[in-house]
TORTOR-644819 format. One record per residue: x, z, y of N, C-alpha, C in turn; residue in three letters. Coordinates in nm, 2 decimals. Last residue first. Layout:
BEGIN
(rec (X; Z; Y); (X; Z; Y); (X; Z; Y); "ALA")
...
This chain:
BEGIN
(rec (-0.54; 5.09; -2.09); (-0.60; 5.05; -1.97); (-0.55; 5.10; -1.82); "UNK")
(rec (-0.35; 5.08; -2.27); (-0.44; 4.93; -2.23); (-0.51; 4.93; -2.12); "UNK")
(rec (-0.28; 5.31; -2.28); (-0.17; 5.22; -2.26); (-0.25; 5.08; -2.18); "UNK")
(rec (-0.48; 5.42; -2.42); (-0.43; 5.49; -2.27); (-0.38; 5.36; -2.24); "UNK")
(rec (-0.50; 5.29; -2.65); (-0.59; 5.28; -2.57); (-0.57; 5.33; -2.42); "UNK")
(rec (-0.23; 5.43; -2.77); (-0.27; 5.30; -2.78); (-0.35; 5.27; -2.64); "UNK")
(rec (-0.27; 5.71; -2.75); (-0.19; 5.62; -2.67); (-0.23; 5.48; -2.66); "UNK")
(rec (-0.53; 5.70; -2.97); (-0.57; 5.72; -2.86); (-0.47; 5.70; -2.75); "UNK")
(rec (-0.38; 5.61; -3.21); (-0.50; 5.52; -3.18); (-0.53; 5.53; -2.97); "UNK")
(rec (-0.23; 5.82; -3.25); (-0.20; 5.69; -3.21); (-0.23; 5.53; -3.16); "UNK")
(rec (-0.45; 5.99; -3.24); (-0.35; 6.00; -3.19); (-0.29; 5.88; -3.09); "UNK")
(rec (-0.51; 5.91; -3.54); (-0.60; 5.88; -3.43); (-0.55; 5.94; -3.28); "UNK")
(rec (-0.28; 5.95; -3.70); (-0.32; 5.82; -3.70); (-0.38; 5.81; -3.53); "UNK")
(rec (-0.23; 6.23; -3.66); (-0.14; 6.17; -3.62); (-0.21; 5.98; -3.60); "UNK")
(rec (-0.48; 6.31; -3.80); (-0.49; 6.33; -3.65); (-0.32; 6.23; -3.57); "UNK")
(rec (-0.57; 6.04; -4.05); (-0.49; 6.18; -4.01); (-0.52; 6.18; -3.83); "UNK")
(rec (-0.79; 5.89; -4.05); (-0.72; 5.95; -4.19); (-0.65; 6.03; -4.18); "UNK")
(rec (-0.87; 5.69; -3.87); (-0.93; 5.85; -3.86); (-0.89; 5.91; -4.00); "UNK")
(rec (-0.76; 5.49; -3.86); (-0.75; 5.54; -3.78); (-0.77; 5.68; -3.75); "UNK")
(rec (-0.83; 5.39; -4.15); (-0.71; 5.40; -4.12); (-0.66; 5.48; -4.01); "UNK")
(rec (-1.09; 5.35; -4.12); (-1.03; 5.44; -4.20); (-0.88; 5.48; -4.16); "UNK")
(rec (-1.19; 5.26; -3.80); (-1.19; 5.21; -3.94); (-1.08; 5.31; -3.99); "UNK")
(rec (-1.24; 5.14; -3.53); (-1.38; 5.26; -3.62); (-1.31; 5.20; -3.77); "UNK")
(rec (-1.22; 4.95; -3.35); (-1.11; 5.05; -3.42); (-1.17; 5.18; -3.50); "UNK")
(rec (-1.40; 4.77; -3.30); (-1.31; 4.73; -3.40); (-1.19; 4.82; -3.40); "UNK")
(rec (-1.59; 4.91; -3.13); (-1.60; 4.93; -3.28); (-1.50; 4.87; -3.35); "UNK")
(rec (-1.35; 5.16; -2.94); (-1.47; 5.05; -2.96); (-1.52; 5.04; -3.11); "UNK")
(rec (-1.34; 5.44; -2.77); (-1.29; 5.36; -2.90); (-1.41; 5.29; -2.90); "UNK")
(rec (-1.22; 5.47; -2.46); (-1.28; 5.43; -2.53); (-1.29; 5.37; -2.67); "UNK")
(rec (-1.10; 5.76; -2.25); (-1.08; 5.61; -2.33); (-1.17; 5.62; -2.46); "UNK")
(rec (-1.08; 6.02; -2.21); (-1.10; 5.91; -2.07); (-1.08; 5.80; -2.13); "UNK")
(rec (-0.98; 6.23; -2.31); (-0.93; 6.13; -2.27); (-0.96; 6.03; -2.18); "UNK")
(rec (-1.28; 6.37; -2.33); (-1.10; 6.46; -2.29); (-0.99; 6.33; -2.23); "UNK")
(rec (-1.45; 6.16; -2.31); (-1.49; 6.31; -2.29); (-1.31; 6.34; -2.22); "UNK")
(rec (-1.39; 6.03; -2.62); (-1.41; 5.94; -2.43); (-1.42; 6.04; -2.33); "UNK")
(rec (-1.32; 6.23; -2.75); (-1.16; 6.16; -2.73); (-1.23; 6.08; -2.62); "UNK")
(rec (-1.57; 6.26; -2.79); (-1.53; 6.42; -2.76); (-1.38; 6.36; -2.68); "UNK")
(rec (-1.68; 6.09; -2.91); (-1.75; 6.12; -2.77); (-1.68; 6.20; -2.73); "UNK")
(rec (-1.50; 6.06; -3.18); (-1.54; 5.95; -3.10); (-1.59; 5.97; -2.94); "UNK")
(rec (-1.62; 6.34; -3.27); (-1.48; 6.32; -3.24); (-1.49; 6.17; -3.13); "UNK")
(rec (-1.84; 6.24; -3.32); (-1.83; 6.36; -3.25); (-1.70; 6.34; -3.22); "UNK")
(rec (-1.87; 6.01; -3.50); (-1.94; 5.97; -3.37); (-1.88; 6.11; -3.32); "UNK")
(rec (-1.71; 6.14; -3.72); (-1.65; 6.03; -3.65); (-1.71; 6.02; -3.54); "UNK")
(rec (-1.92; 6.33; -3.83); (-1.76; 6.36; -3.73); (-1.72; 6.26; -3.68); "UNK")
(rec (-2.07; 6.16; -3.91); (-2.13; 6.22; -3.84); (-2.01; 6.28; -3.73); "UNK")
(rec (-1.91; 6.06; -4.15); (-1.99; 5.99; -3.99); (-2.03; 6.03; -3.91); "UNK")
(rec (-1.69; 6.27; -4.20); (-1.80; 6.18; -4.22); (-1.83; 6.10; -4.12); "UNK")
(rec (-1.41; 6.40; -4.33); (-1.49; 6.34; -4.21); (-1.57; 6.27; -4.30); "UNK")
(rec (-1.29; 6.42; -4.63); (-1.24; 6.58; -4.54); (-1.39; 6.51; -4.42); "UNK")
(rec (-1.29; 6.26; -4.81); (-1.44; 6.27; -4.73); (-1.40; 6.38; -4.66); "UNK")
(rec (-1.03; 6.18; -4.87); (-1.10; 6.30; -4.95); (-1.20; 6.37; -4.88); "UNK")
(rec (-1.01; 5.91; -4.68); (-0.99; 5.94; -4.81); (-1.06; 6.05; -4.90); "UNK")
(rec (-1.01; 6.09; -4.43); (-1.13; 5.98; -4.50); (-1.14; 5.97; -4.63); "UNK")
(rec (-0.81; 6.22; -4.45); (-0.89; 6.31; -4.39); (-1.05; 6.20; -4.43); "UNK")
(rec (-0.55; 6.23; -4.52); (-0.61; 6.21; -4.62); (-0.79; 6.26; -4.55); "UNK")
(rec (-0.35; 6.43; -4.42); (-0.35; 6.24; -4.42); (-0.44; 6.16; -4.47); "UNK")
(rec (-0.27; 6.73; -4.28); (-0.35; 6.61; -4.37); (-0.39; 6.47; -4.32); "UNK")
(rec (-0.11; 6.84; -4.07); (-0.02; 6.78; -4.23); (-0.11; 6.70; -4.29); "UNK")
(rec (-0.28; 6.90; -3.88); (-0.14; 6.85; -3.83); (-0.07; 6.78; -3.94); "UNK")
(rec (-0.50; 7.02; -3.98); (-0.53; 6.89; -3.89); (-0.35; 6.83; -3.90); "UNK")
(rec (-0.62; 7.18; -4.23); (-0.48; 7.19; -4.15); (-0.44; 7.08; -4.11); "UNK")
(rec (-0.94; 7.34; -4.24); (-0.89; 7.23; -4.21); (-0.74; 7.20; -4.21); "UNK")
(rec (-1.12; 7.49; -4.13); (-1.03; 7.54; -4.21); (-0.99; 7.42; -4.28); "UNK")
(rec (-1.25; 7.41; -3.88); (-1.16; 7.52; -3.90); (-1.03; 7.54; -4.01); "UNK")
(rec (-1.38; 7.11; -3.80); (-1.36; 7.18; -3.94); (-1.25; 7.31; -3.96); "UNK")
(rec (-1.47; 7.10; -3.54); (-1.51; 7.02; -3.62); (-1.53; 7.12; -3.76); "UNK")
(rec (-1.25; 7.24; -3.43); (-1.42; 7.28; -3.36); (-1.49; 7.21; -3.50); "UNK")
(rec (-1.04; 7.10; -3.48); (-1.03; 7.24; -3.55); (-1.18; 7.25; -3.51); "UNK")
(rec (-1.09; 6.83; -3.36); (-1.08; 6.83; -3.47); (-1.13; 6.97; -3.53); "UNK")
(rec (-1.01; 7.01; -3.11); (-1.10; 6.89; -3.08); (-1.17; 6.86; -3.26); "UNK")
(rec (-0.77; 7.07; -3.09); (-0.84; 7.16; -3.09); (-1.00; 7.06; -3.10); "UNK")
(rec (-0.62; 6.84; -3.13); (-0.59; 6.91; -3.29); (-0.75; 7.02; -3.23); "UNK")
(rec (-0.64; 6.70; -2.89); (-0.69; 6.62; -3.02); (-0.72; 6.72; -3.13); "UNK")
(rec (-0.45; 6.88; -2.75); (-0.65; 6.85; -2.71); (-0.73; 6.79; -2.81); "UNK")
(rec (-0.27; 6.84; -2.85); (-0.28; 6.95; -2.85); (-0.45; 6.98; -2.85); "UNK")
(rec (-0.17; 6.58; -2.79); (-0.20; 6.60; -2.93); (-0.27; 6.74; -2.94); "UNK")
């Protein structure tokens, strides 16, 4: 999680990655962070987000996309 929060903080500093849930919702990310974060979690992790996990729900908090990224460990 540790790799994830500094990963995000590069993104948006002033940010508080760990409590917000709302990171789509209140445009906190765009698209443009989604493809950076996206290359940065194949990059540190070694896993791949495809396109049917490019969806709101995944990138609304770091806990979500977290969960997204066990997920994917697990599969492969």
């Amino acid at each position: 999680m540790e790799q994830l929060l500094e990963i995000l903080e590069e993104l948006h500093p002033e940010v508080d990655f760990e409590s917000c849930e709302t990171l789509i919702d209140d445009k906190i990310l765009d698209s443009f962070d989604i493809i950076s974060i996206i290359s940065e979690v194949n990059d540190v992790f070694d896993v791949t987000i495809s396109a049917e996990y490019i969806i709101p729900d995944n990138f609304n908090s770091a806990k979500a996309l977290y969960a997204l990224i066990e997920k994917l460990e697990d599969e492969e």
